[in-house]
C-alpha positions as CSV (number, residue, x, y, z in Angstrom):
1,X,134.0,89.2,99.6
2,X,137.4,88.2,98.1
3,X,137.2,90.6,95.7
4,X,137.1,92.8,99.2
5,X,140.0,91.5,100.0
6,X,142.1,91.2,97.2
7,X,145.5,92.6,97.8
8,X,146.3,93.5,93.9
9,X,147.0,97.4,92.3
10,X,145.7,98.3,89.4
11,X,143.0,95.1,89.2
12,X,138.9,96.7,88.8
13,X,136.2,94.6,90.7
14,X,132.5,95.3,89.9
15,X,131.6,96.7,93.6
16,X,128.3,97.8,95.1
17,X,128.9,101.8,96.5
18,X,129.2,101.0,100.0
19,X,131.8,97.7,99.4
20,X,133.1,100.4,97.9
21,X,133.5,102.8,100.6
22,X,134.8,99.4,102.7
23,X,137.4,98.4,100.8
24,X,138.6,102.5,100.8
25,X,138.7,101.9,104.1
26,X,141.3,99.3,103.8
27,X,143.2,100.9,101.4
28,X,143.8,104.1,104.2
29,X,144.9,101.4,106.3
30,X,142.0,101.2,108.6
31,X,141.9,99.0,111.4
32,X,138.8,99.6,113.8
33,X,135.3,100.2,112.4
34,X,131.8,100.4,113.8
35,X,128.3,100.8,113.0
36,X,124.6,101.0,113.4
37,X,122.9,99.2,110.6
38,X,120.6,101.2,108.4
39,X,119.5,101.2,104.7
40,X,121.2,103.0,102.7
41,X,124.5,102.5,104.4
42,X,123.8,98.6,106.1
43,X,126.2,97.2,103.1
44,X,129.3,99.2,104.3
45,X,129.0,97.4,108.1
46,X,127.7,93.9,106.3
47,X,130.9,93.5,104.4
48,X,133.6,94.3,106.9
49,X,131.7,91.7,109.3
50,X,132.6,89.3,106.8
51,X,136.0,90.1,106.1
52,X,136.7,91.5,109.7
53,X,138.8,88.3,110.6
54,X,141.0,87.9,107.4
55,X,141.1,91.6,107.4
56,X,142.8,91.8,110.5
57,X,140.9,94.5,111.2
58,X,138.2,95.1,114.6
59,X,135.1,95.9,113.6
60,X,131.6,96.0,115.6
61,X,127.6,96.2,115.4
62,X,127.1,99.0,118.2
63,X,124.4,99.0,120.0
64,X,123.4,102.6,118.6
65,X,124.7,105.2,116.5
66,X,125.9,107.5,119.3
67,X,127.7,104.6,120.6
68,X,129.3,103.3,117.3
69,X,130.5,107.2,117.1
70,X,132.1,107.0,120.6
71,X,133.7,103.9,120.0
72,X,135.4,104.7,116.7
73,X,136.2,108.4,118.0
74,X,138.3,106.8,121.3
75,X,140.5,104.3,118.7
76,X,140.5,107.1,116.5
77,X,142.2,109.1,119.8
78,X,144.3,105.9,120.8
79,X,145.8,106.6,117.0
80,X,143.8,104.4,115.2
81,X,142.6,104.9,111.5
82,X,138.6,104.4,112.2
83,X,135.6,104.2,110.5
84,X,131.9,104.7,111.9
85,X,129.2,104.2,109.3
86,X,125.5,104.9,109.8
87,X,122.0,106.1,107.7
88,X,120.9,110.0,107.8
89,X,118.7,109.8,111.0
90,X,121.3,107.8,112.9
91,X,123.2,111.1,112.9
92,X,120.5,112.6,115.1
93,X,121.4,110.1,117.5
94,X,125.3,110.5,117.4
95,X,125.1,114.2,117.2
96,X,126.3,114.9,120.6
97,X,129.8,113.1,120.4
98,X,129.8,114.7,116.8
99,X,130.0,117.9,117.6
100,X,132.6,117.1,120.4
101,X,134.7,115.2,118.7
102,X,135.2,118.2,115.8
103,X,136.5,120.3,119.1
104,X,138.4,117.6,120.6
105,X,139.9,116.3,117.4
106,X,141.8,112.6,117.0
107,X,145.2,111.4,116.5
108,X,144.5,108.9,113.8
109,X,142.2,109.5,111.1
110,X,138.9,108.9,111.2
111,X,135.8,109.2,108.3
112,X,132.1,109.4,109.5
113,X,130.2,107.7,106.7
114,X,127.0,109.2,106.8
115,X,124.2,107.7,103.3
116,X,121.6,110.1,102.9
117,X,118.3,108.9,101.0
118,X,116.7,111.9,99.1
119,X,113.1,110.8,97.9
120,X,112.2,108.9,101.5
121,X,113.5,105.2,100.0
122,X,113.9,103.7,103.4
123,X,114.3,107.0,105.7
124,X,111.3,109.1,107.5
125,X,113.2,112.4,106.3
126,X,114.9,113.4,103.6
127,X,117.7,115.2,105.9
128,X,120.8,116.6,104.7
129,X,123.8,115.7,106.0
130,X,125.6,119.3,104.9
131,X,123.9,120.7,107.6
132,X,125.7,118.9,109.9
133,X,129.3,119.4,108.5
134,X,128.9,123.2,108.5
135,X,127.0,122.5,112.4
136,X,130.0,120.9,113.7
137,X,133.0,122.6,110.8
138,X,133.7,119.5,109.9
139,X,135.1,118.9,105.9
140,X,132.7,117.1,104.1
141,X,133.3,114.8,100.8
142,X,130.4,114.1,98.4
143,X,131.0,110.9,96.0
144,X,129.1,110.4,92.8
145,X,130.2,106.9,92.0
146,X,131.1,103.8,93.4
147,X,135.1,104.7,92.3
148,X,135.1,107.9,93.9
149,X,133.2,106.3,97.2
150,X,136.5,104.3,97.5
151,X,138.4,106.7,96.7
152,X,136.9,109.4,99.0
153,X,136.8,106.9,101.7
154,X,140.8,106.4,101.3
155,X,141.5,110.3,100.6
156,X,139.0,111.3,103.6
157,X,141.2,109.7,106.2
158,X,144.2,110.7,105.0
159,X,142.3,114.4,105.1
160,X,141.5,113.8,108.6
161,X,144.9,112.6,109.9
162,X,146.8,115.5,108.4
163,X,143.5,117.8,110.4
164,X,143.6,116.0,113.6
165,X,139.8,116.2,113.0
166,X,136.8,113.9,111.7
167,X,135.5,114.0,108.8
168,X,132.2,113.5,107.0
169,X,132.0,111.3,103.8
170,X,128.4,111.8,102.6
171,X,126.7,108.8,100.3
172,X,123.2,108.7,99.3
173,X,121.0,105.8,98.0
174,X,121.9,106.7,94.4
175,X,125.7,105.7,95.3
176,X,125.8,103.5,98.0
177,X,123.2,100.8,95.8
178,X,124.9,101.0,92.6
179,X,127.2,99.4,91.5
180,X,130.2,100.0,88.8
181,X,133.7,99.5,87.9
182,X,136.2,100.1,91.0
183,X,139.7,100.6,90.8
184,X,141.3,98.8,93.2
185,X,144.8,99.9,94.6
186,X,147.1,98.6,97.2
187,X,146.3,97.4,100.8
188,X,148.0,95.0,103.2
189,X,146.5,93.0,105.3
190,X,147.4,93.4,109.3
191,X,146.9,91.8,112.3
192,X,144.8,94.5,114.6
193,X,147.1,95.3,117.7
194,X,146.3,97.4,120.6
195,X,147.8,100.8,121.0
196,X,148.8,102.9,123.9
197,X,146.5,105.9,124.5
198,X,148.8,109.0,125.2
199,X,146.8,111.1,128.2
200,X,146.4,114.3,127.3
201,X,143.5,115.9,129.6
202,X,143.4,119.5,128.0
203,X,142.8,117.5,124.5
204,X,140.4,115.4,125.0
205,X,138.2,115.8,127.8
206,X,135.1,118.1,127.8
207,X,135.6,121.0,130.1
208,X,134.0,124.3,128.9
209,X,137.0,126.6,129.4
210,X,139.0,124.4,127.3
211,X,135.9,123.9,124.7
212,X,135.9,127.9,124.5
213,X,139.8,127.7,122.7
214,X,139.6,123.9,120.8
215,X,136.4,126.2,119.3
216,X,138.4,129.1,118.1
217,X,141.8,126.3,117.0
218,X,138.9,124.6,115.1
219,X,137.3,127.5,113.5
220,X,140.7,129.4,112.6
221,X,143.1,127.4,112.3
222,X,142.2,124.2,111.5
223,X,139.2,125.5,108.7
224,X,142.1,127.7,107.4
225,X,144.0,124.4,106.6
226,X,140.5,122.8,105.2
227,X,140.3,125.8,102.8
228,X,143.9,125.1,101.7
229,X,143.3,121.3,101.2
230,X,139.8,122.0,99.3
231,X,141.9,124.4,96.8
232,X,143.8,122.0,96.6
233,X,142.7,118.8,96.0
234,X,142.2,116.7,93.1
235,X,138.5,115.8,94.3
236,X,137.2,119.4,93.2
237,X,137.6,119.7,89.4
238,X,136.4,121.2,86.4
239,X,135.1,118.7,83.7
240,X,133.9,120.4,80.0
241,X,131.9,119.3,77.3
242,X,132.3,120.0,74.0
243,X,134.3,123.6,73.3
244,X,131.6,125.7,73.3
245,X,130.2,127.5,76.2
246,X,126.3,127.4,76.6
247,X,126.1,126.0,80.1
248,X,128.1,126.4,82.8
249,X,127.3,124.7,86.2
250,X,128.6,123.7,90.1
251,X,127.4,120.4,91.2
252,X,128.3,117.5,93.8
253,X,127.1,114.1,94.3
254,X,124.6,111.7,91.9
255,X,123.6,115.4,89.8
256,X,126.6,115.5,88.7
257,X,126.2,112.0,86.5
258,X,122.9,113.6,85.6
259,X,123.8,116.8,84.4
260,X,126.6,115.1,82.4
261,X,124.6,112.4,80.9
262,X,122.2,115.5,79.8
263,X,124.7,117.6,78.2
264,X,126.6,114.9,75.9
265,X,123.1,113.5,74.9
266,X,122.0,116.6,73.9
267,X,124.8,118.0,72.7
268,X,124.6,120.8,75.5
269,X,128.4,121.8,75.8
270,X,130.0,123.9,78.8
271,X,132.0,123.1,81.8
272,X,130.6,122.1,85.2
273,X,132.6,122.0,88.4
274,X,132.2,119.3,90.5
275,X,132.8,119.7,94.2
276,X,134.2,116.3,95.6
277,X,135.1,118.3,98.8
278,X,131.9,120.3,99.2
279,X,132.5,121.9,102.3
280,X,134.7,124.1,103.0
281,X,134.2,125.2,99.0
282,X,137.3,126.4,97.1
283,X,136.7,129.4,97.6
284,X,139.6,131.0,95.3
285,X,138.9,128.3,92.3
286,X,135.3,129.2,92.6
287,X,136.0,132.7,92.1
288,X,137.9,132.1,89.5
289,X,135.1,130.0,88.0
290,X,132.5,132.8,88.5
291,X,134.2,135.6,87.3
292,X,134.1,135.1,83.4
293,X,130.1,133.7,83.5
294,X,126.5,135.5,83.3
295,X,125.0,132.8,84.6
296,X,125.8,129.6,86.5
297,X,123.4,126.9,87.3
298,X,124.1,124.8,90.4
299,X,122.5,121.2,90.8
300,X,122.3,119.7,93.8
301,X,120.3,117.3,95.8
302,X,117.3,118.1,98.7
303,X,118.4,121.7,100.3
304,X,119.8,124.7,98.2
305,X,122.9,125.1,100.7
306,X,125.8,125.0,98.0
307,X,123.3,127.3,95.9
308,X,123.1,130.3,99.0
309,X,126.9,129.8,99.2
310,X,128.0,130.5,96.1
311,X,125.3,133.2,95.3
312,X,127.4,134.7,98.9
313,X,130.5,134.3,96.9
314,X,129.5,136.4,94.2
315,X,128.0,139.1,96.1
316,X,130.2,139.8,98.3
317,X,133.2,140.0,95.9
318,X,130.4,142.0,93.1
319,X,130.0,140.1,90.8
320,X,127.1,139.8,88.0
321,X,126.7,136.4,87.8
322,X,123.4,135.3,88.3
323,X,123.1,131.7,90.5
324,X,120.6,130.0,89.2
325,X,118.9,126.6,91.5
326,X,116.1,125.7,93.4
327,X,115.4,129.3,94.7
328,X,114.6,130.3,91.1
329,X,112.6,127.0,90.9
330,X,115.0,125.4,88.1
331,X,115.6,122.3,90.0
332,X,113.1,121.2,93.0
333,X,113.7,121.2,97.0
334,X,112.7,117.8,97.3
335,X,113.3,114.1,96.3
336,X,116.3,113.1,93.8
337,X,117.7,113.8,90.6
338,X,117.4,111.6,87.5
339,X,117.3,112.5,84.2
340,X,114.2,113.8,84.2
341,X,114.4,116.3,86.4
342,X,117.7,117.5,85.2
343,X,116.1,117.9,81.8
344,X,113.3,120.0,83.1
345,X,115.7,122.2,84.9
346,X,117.8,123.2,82.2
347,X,114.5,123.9,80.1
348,X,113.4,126.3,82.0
349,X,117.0,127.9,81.4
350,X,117.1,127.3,77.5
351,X,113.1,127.4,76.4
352,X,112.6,123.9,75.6
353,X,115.3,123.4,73.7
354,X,116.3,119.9,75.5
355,X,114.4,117.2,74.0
356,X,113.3,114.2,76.3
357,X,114.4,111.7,74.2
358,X,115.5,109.5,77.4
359,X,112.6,109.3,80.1
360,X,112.8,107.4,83.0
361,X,108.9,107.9,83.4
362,X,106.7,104.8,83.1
363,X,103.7,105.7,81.1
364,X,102.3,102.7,82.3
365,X,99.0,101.5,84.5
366,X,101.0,99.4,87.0
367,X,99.2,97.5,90.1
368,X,99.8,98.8,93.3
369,X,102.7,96.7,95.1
370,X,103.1,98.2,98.7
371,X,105.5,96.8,100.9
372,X,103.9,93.9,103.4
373,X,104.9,91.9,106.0
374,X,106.9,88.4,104.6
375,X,104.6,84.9,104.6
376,X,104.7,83.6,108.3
377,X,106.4,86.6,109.8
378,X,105.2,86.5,113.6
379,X,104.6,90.5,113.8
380,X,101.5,89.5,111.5
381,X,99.9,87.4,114.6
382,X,100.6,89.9,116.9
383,X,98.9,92.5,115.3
384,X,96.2,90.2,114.1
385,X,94.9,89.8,117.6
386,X,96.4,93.2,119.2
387,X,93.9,94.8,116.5
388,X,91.4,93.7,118.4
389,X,92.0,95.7,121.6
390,X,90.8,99.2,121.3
391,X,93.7,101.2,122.3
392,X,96.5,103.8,120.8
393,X,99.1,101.9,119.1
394,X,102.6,103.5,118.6
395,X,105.0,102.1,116.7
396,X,108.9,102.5,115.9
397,X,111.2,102.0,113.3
398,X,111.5,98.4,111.8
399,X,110.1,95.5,109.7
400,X,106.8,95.9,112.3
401,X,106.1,99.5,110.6
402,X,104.7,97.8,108.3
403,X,102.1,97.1,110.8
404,X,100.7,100.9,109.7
405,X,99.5,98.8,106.3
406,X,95.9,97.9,106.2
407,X,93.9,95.3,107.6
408,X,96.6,95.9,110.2
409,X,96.4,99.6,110.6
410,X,98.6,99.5,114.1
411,X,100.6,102.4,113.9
412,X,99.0,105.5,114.7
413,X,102.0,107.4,115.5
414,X,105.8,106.5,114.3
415,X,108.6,109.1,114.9
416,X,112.0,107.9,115.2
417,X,114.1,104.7,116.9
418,X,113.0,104.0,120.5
419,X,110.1,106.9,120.0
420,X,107.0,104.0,120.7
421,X,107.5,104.0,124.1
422,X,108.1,107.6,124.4
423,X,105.1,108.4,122.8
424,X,103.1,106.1,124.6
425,X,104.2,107.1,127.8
426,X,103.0,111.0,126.6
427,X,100.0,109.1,125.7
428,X,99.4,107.6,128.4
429,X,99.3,110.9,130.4
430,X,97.0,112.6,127.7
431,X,94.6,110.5,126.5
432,X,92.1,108.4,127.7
433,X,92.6,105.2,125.9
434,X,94.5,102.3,126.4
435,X,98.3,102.5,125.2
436,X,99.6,99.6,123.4
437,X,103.5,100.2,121.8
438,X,105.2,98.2,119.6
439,X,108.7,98.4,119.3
440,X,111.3,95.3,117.8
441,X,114.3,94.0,119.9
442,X,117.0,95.3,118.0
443,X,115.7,99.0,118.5
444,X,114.6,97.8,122.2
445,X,118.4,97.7,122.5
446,X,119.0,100.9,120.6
447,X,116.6,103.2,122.1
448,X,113.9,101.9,124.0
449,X,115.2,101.2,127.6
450,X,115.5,105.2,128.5
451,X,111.8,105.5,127.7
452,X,110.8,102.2,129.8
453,X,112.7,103.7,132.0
454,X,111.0,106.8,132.1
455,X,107.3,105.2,132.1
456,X,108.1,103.2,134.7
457,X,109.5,105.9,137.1
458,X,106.4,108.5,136.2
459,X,103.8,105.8,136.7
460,X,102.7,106.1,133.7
461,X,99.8,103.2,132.8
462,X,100.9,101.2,129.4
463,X,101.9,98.5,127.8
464,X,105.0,97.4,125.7
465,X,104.8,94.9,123.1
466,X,108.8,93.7,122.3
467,X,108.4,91.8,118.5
468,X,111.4,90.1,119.7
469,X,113.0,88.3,116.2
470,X,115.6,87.3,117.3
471,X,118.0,89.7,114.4
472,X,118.2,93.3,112.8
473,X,115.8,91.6,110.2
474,X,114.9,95.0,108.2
475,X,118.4,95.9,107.2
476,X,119.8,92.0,106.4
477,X,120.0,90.0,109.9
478,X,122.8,91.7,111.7
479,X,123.3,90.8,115.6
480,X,122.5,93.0,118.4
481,X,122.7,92.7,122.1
482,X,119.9,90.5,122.5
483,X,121.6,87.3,119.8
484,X,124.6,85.0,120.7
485,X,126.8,86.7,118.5
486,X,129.1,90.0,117.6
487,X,130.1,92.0,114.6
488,X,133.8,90.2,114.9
489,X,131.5,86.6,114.4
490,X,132.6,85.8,118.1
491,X,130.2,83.9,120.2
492,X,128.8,86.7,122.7
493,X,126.8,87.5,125.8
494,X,122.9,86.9,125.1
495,X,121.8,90.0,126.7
496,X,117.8,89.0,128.2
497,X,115.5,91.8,127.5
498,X,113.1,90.3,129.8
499,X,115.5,90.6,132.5
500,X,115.9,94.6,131.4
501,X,112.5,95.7,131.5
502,X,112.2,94.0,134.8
503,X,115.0,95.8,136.2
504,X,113.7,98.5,134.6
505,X,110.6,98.6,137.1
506,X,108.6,96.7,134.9
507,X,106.0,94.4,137.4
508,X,104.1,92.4,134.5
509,X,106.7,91.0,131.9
510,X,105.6,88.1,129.8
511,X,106.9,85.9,127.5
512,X,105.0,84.1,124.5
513,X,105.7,82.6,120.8
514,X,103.2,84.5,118.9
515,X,103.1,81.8,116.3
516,X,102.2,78.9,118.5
517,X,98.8,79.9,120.0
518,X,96.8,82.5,119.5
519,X,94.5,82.6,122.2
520,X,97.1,82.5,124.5
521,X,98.5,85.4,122.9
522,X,95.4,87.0,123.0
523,X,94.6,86.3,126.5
524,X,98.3,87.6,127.6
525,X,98.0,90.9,125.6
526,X,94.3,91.6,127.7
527,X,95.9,90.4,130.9
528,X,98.7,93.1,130.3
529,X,96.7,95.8,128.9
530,X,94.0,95.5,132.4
531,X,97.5,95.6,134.9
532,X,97.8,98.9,136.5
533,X,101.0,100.2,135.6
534,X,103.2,99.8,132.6
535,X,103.4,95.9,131.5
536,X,106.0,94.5,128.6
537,X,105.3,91.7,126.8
538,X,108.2,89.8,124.6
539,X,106.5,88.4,121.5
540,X,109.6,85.7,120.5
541,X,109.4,84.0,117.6
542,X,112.6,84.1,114.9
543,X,112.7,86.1,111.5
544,X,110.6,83.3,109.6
545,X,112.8,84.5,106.5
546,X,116.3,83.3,108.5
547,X,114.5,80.9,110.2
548,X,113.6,78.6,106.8
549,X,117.0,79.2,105.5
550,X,118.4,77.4,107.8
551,X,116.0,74.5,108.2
552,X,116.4,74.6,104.6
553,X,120.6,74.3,104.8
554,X,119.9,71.6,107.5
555,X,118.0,69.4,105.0
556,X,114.8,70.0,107.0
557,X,111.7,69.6,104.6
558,X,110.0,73.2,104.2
559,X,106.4,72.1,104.1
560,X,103.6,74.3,102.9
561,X,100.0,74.4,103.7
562,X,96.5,74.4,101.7
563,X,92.8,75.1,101.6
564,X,90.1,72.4,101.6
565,X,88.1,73.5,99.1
566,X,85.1,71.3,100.4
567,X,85.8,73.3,104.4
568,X,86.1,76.5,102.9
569,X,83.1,78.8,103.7
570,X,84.7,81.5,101.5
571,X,84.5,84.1,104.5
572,X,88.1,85.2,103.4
573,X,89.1,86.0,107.0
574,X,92.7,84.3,105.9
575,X,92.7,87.3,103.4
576,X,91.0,90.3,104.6
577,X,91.9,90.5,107.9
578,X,95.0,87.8,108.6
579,X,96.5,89.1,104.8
580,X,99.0,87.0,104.3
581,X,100.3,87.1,101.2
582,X,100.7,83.6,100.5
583,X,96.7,83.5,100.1
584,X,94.9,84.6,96.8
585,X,91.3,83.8,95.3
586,X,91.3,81.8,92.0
587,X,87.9,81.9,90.4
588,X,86.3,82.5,93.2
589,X,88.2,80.0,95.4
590,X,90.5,80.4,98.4
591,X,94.1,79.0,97.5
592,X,98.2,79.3,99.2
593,X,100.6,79.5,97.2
594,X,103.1,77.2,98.0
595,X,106.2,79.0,96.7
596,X,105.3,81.6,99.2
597,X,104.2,79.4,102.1
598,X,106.7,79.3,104.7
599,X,105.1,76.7,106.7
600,X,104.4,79.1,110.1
601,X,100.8,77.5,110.2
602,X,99.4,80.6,112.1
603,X,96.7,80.4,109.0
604,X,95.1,77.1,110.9
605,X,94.4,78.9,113.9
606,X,92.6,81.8,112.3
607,X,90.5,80.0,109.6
608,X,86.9,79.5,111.3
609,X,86.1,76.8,110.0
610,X,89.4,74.4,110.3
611,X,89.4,74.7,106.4
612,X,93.4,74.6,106.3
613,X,95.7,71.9,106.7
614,X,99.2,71.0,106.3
615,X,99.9,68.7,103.3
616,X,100.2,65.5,103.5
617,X,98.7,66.1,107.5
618,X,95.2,64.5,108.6
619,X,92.5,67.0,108.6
């Protein structure tokens, strides 16, 4: 985090993509920042939370992504210089205010940071955040490296100030989890002060006969002013290779490092014009580009929108060149580039010529290694027993989707954050079975209470099963509502999420530790599945992950348990249906592995035959 912080111009630091984009952020003189955590873009929120203080700088986990847009579009209306930072599919959520806010506009800068994840890494879609800048006609900025993350972030407000608008900086896995050599310029630290908010009615509040003329400022004259900056700016340039011209491309984003890579190892040369400012395109220096070329091939990652815009370009202004992409099948529609796919591409342009000398295909027989719920995590207990109620189990967005994994199988229908409840309150109206939803306390928070809410008021019969871990725990233990503690580190208000659902309507909320006893857990789920109405049940038991690391800082011994060989009956119930992975077979013999053990003792209770003990405990 110091190197975060360090003051110096002209020093490099080695810096993840999304420190990156943070520290940019400090460089534009930003003082207010929010987020909703989510992979890819969790990193960017993580680091100013630990340099918020000595940053001097405000910075919060939101309770959602439409909030965290709200929040960082008023202090970027009170003149602030903000930052709101969130993963593809939060941009569904803050969508609304989005699209407002481009009509509205903002007195101080402010960048929406949105990481897209072509290929599905950690995101149910692989959505494309372009859509959304030409939806709302907001600029949009397309890094390809760490460097340019910072410097886009910097550059973007600036863009925005000078705008009076938002706008988007777009990252995708491929940038924000890499890391390389960042140039660091000058930033000083500040002490964050209040401002005063200047009224202005007309401006900023949403009344549709002043929408219908901010819509034609934003679409004239502010775009107009875009289009100048895009010509303009240093962040759209032509980079060549070699003095020949065989290739000749438009890219943005990670393909460009691809397509570069490609070309100097294969002695391909050409020039390629990379678009750091993708949207609005430069128009003019695009011409310009198109005019003297047969053919151009355009690379770009998940949907073919730069590809239709610049074939547009050269129709409407007649010329010959022919746009090659995705349409013609050179490059695919889904998942990301690498160095494969880039070489395919361009083989299909120049017969085989390219030779795949570097392959990042494995021709390998790897084992399987699907993701799985952590040793002594206390969603494994819950769905150990839940499985054994017949029922319809939705589930939502969290370290519990892994529940969908077999023996498990507890997740027959995920959608989005918040969506279990929804869906099992359609559920609960269409089918016959039992409804059983499992949702996690941080997106309880995020999106769960309008759909308990809605249960509750249409009767609906159900019940709601809160994996309450006490953190975010999927995207690196940030706080939420629900935890004694802010994004600023401050000591906050522990918001009860029993007392929610029961002010919700709720008339059966319970409260157990899943870890401690199973039939009681047992016994609670059957009571609330047989009430007559929609019942929530808080399943409490901390992240067993966090929850080791810090017996293990207070010099508490991390004890591990084992399998008497002698007990064992071999029925391999600890394996097969419990699965956790701290249990394996050894020549035929049931053993834990102790380096994986995190001493949650659940494995006691389910072995049949008492064949497990603690070591150095009594049997």
């Amino acid at each position: 985090m110091r190197k975060i912080l360090s003051e110096g111009s002209g020093e490099k630091s080695f810096l993840l993509g999304n420190e990156a984009i943070a520290r940019g952020f400090l460089e534009a003189g930003g003082t207010l920042a929010t987020t909703y955590p989510g992979t890819p873009a969790s990193e960017i929120g993580d680091t100013l939370h630990n340099i918020a203080k000595d940053a001097g700088i405000y910075f919060e986990y939101s309770t959602n992504e439409k909030v965290a847009m709200e929040v960082a579009g008023a202090g970027a209306m009170t003149g602030h210089r903000t930052m709101v930072s969130m993963k593809s599919v939060g941009l569904n959520v803050a969508a609304e205010p989005l699209v407002t806010l481009a009509y509205n506009g903002v007195e101080g800068g402010m960048l929406i940071v949105v990481a897209d994840d072509p290929f599905c890494h950690s995101t149910q879609t692989e959505q494309d955040t372009r859509y959304y800048a030409r939806l709302a006609n907001l600029p949009i900025l397309e890094p390809s490296s760490p460097d340019e993350a910072r410097e886009m972030a910097s550059e973007g407000i600036e863009i925005s100030e000078e705008l009076g608008i938002p706008i988007i900086l777009r990252t995708t896995t491929r940038v924000s989890h890499v890391r390389g050599s960042v140039d660091l310029k000058q930033w000083d630290k500040r002490k964050f002060e209040k401002k005063r908010f200047e009224k202005n009615p007309e401006k900023f509040a949403m009344v549709p006969a002043l929408q219908r003329k901010k819509h034609e400022v934003l679409t004239g004259e502010i775009f107009e002013k875009a289009k100048k900056i895009s010509e303009k700016t240093k962040l759209n340039k032509i980079e060549r290779v070699g003095e020949e011209d065989v290739l000749h491309a438009v890219t943005s984003g990670p393909p460009f490092n691809y397509l570069m890579d490609v070309m100097r190892d294969e002695n391909v040369p050409g020039e390629v014009f990379k678009l750091g400012m993708s949207f609005p395109l430069p128009e003019d220096k695009l011409l310009d580009f198109l005019k003297s070329k047969s053919k151009v091939v355009v690379a770009e990652e998940v949907e073919p929108i730069l590809e239709k815009e610049i074939r547009e370009i050269a129709n409407f202004y007649g010329l010959e060149t022919e746009v090659l992409g995705k349409r013609q099948g050179v490059f695919p529609r889904t998942g990301e580039f690498d160095i494969d796919v880039t070489k395919e591409g361009l083989n299909k342009i120049f017969k085989d010529k390219i030779e795949n000398k570097i392959s990042a295909k494995v021709e390998a027989d790897l084992p399987s290694r699907p993701p799985t719920l952590c040793p002594g995590c206390p969603h494994r207990a819950v769905f150990y027993v839940a499985k054994k109620i017949e029922g319809i189990y939705p589930n939502d967005i969290g370290c519990y989707t892994l529940g969908i994994q077999p023996p498990y199988n507890m997740a027959d229908c995920i959608l989005c954050m918040g969506s279990s409840i929804g869906t099992g309150s359609g559920f609960s109206i269409a089918a016959e079975q039992d409804v059983i939803s499992f949702i996690g306390d941080s997106t309880f928070f995020h999106a769960g209470i309008p759909p308990l809410i809605n249960a509750v008021h249409n009767q609906n019969d159900m019940t709601v099963v809160v994996l309450d871990n006490r953190t975010t725990a999927m995207t690196g233990f940030q706080p939420h509502p629900g935890t004694p503690e802010d994004g600023m580190g401050r000591k906050a208000p522990e918001l009860s999420i029993e007392k929610i659902a029961e002010s919700c309507g709720s008339g059966f909320v319970r409260t157990i530790n899943p870890i401690e006893d199973l039939v009681k857990l047992e016994d609670t789920l059957k009571e609330a599945v047989n009430y007559d109405g929609v019942s929530v049940v808080v399943a409490r038991a901390p992240c067993t992950l966090r929850s080791v690391r810090k017996r293990s800082k207070a010099g508490e011994e991390i004890r591990w348990y084992e399998v008497d060989k002698e007990e064992c009956t071999q029925c391999r119930i600890c394996i097969d249906q419990f699965a956790c992975p701290a249990f394996y077979t050894d020549e035929g013999t049931v053993k834990i592995e102790p380096d994986l053990c995190n001493d949650c003792g659940v494995c006691v209770e389910v072995c049949p035959v008492n064949a497990v003990r603690r070591v150095n405990d009594e049997m």
